[in-house]
N, CA, C and O atoms as CSV, one atom per row, in Angstrom:
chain,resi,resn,atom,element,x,y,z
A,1,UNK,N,N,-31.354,-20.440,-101.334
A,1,UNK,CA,C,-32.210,-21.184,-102.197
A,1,UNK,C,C,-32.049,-22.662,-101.863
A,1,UNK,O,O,-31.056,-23.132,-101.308
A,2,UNK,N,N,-33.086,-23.328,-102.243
A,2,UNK,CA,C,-32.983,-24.312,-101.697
A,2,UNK,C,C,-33.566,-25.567,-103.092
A,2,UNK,O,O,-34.610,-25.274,-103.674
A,3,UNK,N,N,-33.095,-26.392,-103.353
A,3,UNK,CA,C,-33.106,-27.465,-104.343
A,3,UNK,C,C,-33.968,-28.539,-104.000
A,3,UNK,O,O,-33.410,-29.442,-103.377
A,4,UNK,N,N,-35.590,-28.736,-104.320
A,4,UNK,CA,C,-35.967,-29.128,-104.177
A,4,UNK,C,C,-35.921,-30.716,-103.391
A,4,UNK,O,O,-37.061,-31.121,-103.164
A,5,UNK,N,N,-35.195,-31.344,-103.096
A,5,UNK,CA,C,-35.077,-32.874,-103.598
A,5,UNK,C,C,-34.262,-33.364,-102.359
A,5,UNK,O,O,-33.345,-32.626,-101.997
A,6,UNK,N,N,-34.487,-34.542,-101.649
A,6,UNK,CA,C,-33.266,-35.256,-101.028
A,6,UNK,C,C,-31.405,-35.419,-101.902
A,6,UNK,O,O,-30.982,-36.044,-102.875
A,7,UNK,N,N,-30.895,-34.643,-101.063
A,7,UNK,CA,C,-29.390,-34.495,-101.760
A,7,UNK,C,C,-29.397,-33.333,-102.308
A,7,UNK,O,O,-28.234,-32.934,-102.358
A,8,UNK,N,N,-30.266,-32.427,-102.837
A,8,UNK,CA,C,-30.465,-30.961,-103.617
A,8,UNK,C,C,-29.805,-30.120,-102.861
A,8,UNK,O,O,-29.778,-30.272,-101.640
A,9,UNK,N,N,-29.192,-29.135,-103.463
A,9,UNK,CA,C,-28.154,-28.426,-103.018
A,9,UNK,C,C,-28.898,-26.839,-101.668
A,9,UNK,O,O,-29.932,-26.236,-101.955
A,10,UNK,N,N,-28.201,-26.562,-100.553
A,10,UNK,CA,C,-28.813,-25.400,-100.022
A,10,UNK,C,C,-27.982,-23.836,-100.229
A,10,UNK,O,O,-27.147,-23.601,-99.355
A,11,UNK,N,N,-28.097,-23.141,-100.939
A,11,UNK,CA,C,-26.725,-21.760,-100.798
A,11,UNK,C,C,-27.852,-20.710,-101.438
A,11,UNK,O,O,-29.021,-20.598,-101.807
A,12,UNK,N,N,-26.770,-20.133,-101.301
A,12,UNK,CA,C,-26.935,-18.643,-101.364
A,12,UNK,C,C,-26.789,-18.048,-101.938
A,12,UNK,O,O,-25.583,-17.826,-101.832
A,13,UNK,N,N,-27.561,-16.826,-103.412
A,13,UNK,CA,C,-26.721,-16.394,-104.358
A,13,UNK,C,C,-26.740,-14.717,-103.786
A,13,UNK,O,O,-27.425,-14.063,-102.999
A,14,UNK,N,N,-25.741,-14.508,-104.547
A,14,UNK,CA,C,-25.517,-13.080,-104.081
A,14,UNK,C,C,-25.064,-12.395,-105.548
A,14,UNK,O,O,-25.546,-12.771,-106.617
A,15,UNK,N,N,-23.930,-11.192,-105.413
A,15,UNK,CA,C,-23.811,-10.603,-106.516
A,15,UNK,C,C,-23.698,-11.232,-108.209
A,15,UNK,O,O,-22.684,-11.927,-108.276
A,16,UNK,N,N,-24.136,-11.204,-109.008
A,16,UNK,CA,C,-24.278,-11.707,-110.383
A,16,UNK,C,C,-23.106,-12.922,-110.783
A,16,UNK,O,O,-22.020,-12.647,-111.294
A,17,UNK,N,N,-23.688,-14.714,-110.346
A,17,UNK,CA,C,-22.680,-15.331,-110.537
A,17,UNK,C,C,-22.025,-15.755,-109.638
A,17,UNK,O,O,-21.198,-16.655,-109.787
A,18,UNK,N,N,-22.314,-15.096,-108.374
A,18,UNK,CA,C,-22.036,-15.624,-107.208
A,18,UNK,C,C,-22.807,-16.548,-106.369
A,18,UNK,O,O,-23.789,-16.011,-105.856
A,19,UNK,N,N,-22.637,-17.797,-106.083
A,19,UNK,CA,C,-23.275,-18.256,-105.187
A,19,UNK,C,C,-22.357,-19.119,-103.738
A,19,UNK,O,O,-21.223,-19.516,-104.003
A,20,UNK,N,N,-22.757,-19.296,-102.672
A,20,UNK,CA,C,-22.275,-19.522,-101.642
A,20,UNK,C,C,-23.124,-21.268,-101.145
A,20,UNK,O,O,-24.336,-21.286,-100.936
A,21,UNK,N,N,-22.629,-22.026,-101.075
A,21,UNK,CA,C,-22.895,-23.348,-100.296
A,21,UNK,C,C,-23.195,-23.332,-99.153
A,21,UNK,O,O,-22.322,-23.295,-98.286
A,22,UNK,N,N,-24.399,-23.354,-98.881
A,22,UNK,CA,C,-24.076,-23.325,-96.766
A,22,UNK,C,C,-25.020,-25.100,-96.447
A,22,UNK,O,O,-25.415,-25.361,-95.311
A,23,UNK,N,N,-25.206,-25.976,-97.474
A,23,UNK,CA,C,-25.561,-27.425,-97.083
A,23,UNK,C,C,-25.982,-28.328,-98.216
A,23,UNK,O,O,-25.547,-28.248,-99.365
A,24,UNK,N,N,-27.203,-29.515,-97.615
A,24,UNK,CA,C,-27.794,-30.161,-98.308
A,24,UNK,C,C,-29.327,-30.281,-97.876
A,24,UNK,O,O,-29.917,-29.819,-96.900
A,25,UNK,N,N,-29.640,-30.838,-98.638
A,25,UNK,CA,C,-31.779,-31.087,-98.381
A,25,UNK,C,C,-31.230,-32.761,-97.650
A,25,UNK,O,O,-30.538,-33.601,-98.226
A,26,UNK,N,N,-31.815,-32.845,-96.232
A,26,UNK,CA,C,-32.108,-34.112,-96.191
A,26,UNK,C,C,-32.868,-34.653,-96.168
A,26,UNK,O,O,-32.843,-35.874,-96.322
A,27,UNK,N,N,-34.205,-33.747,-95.895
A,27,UNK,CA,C,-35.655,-34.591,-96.337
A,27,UNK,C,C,-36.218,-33.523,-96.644
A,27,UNK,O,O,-36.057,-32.542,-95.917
A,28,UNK,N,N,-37.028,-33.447,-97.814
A,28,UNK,CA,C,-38.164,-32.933,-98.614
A,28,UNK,C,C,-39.475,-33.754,-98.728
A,28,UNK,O,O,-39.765,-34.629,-99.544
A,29,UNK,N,N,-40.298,-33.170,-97.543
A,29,UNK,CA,C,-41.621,-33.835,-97.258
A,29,UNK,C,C,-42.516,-32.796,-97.275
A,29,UNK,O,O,-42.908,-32.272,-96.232
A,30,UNK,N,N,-43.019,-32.311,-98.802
A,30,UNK,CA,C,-43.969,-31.300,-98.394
A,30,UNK,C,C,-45.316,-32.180,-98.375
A,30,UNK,O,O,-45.479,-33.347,-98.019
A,31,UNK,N,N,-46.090,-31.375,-98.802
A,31,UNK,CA,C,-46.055,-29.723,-97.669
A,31,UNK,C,C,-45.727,-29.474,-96.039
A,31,UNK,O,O,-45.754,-28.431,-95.387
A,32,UNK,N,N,-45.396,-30.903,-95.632
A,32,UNK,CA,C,-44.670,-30.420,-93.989
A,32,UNK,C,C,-44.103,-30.222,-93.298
A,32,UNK,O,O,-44.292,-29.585,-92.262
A,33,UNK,N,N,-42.538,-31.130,-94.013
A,33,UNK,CA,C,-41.446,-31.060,-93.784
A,33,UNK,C,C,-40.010,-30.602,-94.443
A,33,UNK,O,O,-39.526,-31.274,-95.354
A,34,UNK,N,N,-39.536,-29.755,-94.080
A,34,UNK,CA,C,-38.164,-29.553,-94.936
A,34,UNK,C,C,-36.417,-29.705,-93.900
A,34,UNK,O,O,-36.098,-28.901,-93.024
A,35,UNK,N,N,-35.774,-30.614,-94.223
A,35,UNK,CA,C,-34.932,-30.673,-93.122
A,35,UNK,C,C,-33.807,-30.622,-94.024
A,35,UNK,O,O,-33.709,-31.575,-94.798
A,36,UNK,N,N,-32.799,-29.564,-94.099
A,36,UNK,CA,C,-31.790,-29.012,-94.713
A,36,UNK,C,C,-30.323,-29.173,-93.377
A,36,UNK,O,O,-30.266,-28.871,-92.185
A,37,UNK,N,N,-29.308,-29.799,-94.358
A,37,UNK,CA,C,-27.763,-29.996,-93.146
A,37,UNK,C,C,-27.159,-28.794,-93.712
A,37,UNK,O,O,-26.948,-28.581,-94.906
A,38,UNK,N,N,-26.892,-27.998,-92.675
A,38,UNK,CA,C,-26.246,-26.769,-92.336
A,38,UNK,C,C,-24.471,-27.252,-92.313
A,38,UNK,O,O,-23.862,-27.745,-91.363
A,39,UNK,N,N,-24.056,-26.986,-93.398
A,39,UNK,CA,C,-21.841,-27.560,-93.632
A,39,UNK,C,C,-21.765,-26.090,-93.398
A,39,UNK,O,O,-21.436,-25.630,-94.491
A,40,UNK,N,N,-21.867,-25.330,-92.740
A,40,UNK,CA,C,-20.767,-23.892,-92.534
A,40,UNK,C,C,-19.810,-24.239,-90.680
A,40,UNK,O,O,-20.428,-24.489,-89.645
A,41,UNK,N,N,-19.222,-24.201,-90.723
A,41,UNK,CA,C,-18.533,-24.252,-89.834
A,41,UNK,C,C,-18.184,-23.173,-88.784
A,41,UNK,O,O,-18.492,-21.994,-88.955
A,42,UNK,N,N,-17.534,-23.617,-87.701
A,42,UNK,CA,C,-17.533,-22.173,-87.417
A,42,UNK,C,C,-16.750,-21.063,-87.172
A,42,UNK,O,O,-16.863,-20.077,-86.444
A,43,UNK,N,N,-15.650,-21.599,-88.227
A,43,UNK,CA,C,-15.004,-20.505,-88.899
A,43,UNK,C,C,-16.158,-19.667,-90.359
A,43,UNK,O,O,-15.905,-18.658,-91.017
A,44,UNK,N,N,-16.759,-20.114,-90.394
A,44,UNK,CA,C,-18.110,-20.145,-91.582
A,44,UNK,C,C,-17.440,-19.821,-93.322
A,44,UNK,O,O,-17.290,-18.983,-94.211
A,45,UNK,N,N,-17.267,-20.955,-92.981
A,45,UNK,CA,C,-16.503,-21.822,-94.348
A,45,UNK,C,C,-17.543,-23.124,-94.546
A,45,UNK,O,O,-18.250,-23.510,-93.615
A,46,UNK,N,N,-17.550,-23.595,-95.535
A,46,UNK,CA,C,-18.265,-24.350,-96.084
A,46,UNK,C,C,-17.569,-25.839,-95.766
A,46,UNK,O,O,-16.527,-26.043,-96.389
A,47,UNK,N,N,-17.817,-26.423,-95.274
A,47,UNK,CA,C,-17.032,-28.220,-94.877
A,47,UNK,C,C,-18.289,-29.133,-95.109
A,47,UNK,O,O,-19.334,-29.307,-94.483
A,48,UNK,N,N,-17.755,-29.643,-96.270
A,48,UNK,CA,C,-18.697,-30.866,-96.233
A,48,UNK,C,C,-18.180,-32.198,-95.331
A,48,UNK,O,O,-18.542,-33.310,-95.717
A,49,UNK,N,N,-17.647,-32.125,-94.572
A,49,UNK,CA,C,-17.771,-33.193,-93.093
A,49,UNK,C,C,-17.808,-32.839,-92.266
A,49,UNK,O,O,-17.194,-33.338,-91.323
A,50,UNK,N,N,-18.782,-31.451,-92.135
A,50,UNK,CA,C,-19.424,-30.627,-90.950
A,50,UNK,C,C,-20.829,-30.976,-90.833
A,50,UNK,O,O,-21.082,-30.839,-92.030
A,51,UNK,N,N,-21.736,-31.256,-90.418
A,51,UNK,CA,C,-22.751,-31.130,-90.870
A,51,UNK,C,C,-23.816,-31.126,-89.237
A,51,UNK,O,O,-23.678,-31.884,-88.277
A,52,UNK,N,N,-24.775,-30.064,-89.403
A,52,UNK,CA,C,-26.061,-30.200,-87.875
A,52,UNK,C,C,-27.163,-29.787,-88.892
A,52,UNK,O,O,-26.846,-29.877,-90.078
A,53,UNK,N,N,-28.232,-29.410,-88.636
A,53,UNK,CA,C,-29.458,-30.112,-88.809
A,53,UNK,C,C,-30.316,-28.586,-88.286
A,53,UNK,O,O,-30.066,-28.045,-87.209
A,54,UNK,N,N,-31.298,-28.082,-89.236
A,54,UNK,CA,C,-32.387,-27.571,-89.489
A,54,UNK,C,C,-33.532,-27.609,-89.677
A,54,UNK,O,O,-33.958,-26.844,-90.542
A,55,UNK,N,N,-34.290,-28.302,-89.118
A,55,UNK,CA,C,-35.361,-28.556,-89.271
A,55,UNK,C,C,-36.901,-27.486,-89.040
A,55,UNK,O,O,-37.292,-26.770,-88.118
A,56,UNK,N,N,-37.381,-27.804,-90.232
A,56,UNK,CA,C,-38.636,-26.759,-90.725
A,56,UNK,C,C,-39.702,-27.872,-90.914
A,56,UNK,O,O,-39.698,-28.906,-91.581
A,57,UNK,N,N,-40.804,-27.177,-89.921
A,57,UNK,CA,C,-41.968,-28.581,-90.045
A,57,UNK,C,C,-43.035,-27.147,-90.581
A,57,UNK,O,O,-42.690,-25.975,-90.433
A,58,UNK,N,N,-44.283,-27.568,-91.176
A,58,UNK,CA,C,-45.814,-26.901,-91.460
A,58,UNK,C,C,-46.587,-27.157,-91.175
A,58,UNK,O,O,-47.021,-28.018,-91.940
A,59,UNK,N,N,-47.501,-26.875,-90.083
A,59,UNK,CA,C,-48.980,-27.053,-89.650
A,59,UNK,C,C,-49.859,-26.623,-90.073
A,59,UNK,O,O,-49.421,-25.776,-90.851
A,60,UNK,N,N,-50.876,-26.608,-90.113
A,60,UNK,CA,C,-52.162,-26.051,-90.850
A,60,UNK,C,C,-52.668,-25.483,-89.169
A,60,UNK,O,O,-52.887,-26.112,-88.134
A,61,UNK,N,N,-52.716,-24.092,-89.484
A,61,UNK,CA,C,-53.380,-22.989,-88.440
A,61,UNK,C,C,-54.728,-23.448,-88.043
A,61,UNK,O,O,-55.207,-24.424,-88.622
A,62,UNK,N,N,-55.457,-22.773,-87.010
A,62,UNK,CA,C,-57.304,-22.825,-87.166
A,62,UNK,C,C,-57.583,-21.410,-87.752
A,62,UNK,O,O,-58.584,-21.102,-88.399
A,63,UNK,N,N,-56.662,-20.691,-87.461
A,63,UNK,CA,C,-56.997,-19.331,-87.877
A,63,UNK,C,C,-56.740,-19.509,-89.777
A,63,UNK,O,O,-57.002,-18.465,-90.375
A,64,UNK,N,N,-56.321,-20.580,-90.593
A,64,UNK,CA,C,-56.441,-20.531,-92.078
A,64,UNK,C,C,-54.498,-20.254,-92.234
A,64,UNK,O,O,-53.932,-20.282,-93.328
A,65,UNK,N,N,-53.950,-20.069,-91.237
A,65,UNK,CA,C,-52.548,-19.810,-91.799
A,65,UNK,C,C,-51.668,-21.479,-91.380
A,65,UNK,O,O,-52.160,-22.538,-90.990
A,66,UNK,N,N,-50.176,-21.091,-91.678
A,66,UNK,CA,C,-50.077,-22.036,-91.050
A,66,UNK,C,C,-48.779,-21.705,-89.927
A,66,UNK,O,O,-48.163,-20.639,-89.923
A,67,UNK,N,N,-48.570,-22.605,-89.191
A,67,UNK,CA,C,-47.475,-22.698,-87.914
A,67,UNK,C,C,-46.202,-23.474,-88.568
A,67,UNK,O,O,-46.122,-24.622,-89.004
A,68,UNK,N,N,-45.118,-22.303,-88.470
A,68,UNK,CA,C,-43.788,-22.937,-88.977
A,68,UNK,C,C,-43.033,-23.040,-87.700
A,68,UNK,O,O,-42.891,-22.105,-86.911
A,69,UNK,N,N,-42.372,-24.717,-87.492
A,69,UNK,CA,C,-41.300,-24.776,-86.313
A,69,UNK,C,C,-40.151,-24.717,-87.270
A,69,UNK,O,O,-40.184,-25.121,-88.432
A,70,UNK,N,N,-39.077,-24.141,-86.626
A,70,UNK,CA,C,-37.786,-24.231,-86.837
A,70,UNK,C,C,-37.045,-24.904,-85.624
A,70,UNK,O,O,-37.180,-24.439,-84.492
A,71,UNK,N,N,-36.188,-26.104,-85.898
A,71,UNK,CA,C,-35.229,-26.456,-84.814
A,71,UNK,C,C,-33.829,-26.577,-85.383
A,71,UNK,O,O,-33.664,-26.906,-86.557
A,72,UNK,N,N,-33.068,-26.380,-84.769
A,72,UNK,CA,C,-31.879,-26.192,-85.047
A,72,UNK,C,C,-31.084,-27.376,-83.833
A,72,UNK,O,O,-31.116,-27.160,-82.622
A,73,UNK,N,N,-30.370,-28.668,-84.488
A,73,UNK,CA,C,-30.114,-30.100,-83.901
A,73,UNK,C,C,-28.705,-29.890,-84.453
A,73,UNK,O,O,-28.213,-29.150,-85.304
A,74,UNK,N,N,-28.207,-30.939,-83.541
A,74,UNK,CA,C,-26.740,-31.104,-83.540
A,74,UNK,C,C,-25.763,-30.014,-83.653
A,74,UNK,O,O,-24.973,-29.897,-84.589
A,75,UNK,N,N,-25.867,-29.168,-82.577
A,75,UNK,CA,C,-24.974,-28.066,-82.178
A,75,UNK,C,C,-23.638,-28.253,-81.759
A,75,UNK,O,O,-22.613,-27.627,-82.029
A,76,UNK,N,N,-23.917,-29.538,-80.829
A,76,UNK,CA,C,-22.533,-29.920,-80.211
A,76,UNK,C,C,-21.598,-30.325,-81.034
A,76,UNK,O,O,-20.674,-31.041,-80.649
A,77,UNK,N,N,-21.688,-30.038,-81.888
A,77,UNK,CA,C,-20.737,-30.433,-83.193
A,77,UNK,C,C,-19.612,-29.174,-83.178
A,77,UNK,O,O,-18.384,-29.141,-83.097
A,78,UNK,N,N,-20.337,-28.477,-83.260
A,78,UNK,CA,C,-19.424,-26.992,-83.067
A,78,UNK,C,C,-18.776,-27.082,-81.757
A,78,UNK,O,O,-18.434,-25.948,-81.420
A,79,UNK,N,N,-18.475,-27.930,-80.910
A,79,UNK,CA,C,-17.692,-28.776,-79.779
A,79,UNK,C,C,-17.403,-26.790,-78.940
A,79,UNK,O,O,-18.460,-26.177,-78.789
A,80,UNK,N,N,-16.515,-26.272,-78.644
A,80,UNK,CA,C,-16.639,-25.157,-77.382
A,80,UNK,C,C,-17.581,-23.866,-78.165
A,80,UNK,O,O,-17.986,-22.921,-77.488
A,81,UNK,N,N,-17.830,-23.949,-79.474
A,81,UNK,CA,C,-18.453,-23.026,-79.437
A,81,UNK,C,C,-19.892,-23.156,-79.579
A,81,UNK,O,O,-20.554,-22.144,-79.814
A,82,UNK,N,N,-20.451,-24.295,-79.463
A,82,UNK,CA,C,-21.855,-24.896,-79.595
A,82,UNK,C,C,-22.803,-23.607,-78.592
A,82,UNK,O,O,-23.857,-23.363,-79.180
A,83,UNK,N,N,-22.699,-23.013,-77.647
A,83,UNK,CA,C,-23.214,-21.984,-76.901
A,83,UNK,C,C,-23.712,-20.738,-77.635
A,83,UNK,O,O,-24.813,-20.188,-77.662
A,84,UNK,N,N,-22.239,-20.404,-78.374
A,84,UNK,CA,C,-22.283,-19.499,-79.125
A,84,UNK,C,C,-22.350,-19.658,-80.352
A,84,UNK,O,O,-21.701,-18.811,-80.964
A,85,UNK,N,N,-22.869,-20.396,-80.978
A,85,UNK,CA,C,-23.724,-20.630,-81.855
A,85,UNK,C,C,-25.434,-20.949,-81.942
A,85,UNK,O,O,-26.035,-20.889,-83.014
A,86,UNK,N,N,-26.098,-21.293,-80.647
A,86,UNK,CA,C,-27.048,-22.045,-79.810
A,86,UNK,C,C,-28.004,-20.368,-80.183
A,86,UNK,O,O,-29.142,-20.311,-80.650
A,87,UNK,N,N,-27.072,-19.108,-79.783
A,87,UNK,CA,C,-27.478,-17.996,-79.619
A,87,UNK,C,C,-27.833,-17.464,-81.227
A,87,UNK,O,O,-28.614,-16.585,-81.588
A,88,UNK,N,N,-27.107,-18.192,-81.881
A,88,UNK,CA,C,-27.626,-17.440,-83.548
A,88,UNK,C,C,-28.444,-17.281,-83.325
A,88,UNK,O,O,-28.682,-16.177,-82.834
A,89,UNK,N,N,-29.610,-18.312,-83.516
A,89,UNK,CA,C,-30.805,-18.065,-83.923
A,89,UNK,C,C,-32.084,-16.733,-84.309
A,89,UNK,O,O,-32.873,-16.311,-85.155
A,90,UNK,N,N,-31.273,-16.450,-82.350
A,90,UNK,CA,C,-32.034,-15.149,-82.214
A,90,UNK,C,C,-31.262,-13.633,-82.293
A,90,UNK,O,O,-31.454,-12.596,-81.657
A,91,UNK,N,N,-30.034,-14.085,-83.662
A,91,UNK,CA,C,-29.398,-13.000,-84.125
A,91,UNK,C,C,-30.141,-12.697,-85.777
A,91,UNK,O,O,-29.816,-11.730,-86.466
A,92,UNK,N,N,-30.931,-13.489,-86.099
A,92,UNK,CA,C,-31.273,-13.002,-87.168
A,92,UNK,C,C,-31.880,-14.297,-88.137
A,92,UNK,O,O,-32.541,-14.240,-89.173
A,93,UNK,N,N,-31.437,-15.342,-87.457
A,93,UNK,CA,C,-32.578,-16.451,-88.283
A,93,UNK,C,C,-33.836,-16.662,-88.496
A,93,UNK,O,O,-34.194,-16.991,-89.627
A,94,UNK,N,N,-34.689,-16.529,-87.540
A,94,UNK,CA,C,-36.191,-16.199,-87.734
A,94,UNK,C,C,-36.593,-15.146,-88.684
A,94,UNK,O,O,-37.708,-15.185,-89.203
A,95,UNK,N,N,-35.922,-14.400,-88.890
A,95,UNK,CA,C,-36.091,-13.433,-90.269
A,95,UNK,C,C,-36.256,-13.807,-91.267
A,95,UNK,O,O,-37.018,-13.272,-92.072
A,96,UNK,N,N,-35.499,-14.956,-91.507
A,96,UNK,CA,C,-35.015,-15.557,-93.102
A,96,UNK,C,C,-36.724,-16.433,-92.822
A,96,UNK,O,O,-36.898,-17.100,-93.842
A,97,UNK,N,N,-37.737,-16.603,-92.021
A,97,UNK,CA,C,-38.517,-17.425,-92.583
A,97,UNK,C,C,-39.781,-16.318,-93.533
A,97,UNK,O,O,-40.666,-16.595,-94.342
A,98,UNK,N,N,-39.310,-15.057,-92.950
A,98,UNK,CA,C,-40.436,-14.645,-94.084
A,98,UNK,C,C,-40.130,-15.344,-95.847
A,98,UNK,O,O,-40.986,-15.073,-96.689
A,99,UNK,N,N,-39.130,-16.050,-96.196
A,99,UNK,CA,C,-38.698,-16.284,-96.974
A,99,UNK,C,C,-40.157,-17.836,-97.894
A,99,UNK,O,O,-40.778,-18.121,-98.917
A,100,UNK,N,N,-39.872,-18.256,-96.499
A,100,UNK,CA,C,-41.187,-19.404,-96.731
A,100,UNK,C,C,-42.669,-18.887,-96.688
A,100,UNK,O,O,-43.653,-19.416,-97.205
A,101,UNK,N,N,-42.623,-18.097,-96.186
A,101,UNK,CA,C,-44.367,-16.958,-96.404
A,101,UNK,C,C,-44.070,-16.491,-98.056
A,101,UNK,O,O,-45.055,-16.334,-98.777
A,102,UNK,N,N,-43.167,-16.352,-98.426
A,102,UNK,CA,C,-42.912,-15.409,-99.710
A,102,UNK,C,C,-43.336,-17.089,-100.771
A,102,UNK,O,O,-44.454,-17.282,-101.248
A,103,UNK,N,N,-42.200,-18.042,-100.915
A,103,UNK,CA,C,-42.450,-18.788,-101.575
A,103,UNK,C,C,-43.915,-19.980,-101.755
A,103,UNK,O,O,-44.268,-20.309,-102.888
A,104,UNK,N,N,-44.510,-20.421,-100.736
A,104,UNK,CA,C,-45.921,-20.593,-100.422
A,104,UNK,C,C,-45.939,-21.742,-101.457
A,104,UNK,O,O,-46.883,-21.836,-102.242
A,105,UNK,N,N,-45.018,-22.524,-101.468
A,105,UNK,CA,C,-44.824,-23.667,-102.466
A,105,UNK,C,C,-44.325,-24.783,-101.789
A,105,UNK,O,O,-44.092,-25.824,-102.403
């Protein structure tokens, strides 16, 4: 979930009462932009003096939909394992955007 707002909180809730921290909002520019700092580390623990960069932009389609980029910045932070992290993406992140088709806000 994600907290509307510059500084608004980014995590995760899970079983009743549980929620998980995985960042912050650093820019909230709708409808085009959403750029959220990713603090999980990569032991994937939560460090707030970890921080790389997610970025979600919105285009307006011709076909009436729209075009979502995802980039994923400042990897080298994760210093030898930046590679193997480089590879998430296409372990299962593009999934989580049906999440932004769902919310449409």
């Amino acid at each position: 979930m994600v907290q509307p707002r510059p500084g608004g909180r980014w995590f995760g809730r899970g079983a009743p009462g549980h929620e998980t921290h995985w960042g912050k909002v650093l820019a909230w520019e709708p409808p085009s932009r959403l750029l959220p700092g990713w603090q999980i580390n990569s032991e994937w623990t939560c460090d707030p003096d970890f921080l790389t960069k997610v970025e979600l932009t919105f285009t307006p389609a011709e076909n009436g939909g729209t075009l979502v980029t995802l980039e994923y910045r400042s990897l080298e932070r994760f210093g030898a394992d930046a590679s193997r992290h480089a590879q998430k993406p296409g372990d299962g992140g593009p999934t989580r955007l049906a999440d932004y088709v769902d919310a449409k806000t």
